[in-house]
One Martini backbone bead per residue (centre of mass of N, CA, C, O) as a GRO file, in nm:
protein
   66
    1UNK     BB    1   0.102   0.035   0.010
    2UNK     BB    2  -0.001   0.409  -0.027
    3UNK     BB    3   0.082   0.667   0.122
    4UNK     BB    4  -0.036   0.981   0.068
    5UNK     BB    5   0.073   1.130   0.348
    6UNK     BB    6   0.352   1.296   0.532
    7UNK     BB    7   0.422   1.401   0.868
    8UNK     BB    8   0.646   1.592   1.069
    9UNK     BB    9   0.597   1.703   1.409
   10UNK     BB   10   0.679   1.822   1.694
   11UNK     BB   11   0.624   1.722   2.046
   12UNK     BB   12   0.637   1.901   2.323
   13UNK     BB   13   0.495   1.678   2.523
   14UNK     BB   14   0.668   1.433   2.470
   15UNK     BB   15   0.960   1.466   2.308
   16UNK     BB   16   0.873   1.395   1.999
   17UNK     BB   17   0.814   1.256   1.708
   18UNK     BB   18   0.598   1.307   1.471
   19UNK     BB   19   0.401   1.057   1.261
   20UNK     BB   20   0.191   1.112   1.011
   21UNK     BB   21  -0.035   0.874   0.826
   22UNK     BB   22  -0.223   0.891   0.553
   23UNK     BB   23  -0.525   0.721   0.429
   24UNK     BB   24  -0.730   0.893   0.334
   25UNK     BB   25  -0.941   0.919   0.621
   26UNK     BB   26  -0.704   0.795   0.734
   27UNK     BB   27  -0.518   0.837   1.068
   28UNK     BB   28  -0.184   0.762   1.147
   29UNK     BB   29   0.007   0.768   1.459
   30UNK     BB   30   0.375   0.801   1.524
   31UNK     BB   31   0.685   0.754   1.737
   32UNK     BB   32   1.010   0.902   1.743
   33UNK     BB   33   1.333   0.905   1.889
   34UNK     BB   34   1.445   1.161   1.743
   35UNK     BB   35   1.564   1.407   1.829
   36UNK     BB   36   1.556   1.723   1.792
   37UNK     BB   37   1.835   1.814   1.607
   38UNK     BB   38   1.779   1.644   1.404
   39UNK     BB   39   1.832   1.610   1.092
   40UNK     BB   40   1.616   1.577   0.819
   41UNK     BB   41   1.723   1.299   0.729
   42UNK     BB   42   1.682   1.128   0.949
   43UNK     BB   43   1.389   1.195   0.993
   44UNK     BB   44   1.286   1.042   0.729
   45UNK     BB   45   1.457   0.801   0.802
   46UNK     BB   46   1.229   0.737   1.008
   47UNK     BB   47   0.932   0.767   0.874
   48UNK     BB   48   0.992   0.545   0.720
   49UNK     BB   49   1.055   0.328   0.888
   50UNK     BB   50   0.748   0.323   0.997
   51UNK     BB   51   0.596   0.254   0.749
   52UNK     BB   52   0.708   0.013   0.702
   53UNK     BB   53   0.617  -0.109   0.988
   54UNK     BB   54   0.296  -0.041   0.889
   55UNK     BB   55   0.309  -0.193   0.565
   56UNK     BB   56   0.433   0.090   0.383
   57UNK     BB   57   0.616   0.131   0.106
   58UNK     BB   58   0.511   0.476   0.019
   59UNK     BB   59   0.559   0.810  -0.018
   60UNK     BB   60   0.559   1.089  -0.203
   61UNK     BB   61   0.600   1.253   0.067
   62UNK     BB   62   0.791   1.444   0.320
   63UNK     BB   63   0.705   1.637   0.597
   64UNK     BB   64   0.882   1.915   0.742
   65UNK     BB   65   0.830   2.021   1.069
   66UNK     BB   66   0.968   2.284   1.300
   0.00000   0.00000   0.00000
């Protein structure tokens, strides 16, 4: 499967991140351990590995919100 969009944007009540993970109405939510401070490259693998994770082969973009 391939989740229509991805979005990664920090969560400063948990202090972790958060990836959003869209398939048309349905939003999965889940948290990756990667630092706050992490560079954008990590984060998007934080990200992909999550979909995969998930079940989800590729999702078009990933969104990184800051």
């Amino acid at each position: 499967m391939r989740a229509d969009r991805v979005e990664v944007s920090w969560d400063g009540d948990k202090k972790k991140w958060l990836v959003r993970i869209q398939i048309g109405e349905e939003v999965i939510r889940r948290y990756c351990d990667a630092p706050r401070d992490a560079d954008e490259q990590r984060i998007r693998a934080a990200a992909q590995k999550t979909l995969v994770d998930e079940g989800y082969s590729d999702a078009p973009q990933i969104l990184v919100k800051r």
